[in-house]
C-alpha positions in Angstrom: 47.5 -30.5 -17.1 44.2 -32.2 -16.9 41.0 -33.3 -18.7 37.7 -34.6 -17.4 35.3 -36.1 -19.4 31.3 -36.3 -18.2 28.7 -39.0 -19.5 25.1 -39.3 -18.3 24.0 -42.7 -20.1 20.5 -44.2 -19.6 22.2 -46.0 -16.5 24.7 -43.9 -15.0 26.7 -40.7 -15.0 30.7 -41.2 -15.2 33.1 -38.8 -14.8 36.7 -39.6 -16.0 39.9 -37.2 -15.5 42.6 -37.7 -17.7 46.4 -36.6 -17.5 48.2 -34.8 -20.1 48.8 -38.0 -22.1 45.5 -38.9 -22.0 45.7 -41.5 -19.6 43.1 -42.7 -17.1 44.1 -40.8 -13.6 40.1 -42.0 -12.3 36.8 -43.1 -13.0 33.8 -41.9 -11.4 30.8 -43.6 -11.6 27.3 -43.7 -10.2 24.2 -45.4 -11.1 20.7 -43.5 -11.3 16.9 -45.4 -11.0 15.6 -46.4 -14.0 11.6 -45.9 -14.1 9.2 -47.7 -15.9 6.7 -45.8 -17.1 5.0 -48.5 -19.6 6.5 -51.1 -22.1 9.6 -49.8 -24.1 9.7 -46.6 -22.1 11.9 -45.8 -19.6 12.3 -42.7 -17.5 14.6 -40.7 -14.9 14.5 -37.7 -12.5 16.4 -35.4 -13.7 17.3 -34.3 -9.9 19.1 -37.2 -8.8 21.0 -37.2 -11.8 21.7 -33.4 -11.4 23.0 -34.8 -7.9 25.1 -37.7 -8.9 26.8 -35.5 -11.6 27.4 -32.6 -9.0 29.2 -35.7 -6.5 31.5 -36.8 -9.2 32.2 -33.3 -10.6 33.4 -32.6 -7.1 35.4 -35.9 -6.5 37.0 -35.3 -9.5 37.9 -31.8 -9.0 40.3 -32.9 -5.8 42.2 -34.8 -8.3 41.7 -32.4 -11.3 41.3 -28.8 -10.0 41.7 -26.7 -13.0 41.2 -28.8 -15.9 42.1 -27.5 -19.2 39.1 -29.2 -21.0 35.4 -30.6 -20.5 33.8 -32.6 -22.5 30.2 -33.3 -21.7 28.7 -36.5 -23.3 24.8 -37.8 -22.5 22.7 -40.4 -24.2 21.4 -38.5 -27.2 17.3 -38.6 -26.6 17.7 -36.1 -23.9 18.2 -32.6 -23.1 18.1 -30.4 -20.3 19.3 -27.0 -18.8 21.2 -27.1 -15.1 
């Protein structure tokens, strides 16, 4: 039994899989391109993001095939459909 966790903060996307004890089996992590738009603002393309979480989903798949829960975190001032 297995549990993966997802988090796309305003730096990077982690994936985590976790055993049946909730312990840390791996961390997956992968920074995206911050972009400056003006002072105080800060942007990101949703595509390599889309990208970088597809990656991890995968890596963590080999080690957590049929995971009995996802949870999906991100950082709050964003939302989007995949």
């Amino acid at each position: 039994m297995s549990y993966i966790s997802l988090d796309s903060s305003t730096s990077s996307t982690t994936v985590v899989v976790f055993n049946e004890d909730l312990s840390i089996q791996k961390k997956f992590q992968k920074e995206h391109q911050q972009i400056y738009t003006s002072e105080g603002f800060v942007e990101h393309d949703l595509e390599e993001i889309y990208n970088n979480l597809i990656e991890l989903i995968k890596a963590a798949a080999e080690i957590a095939p049929d995971p009995q829960l996802i949870s999906i975190t991100n950082q709050r001032e964003t939302f989007t459909l995949f």
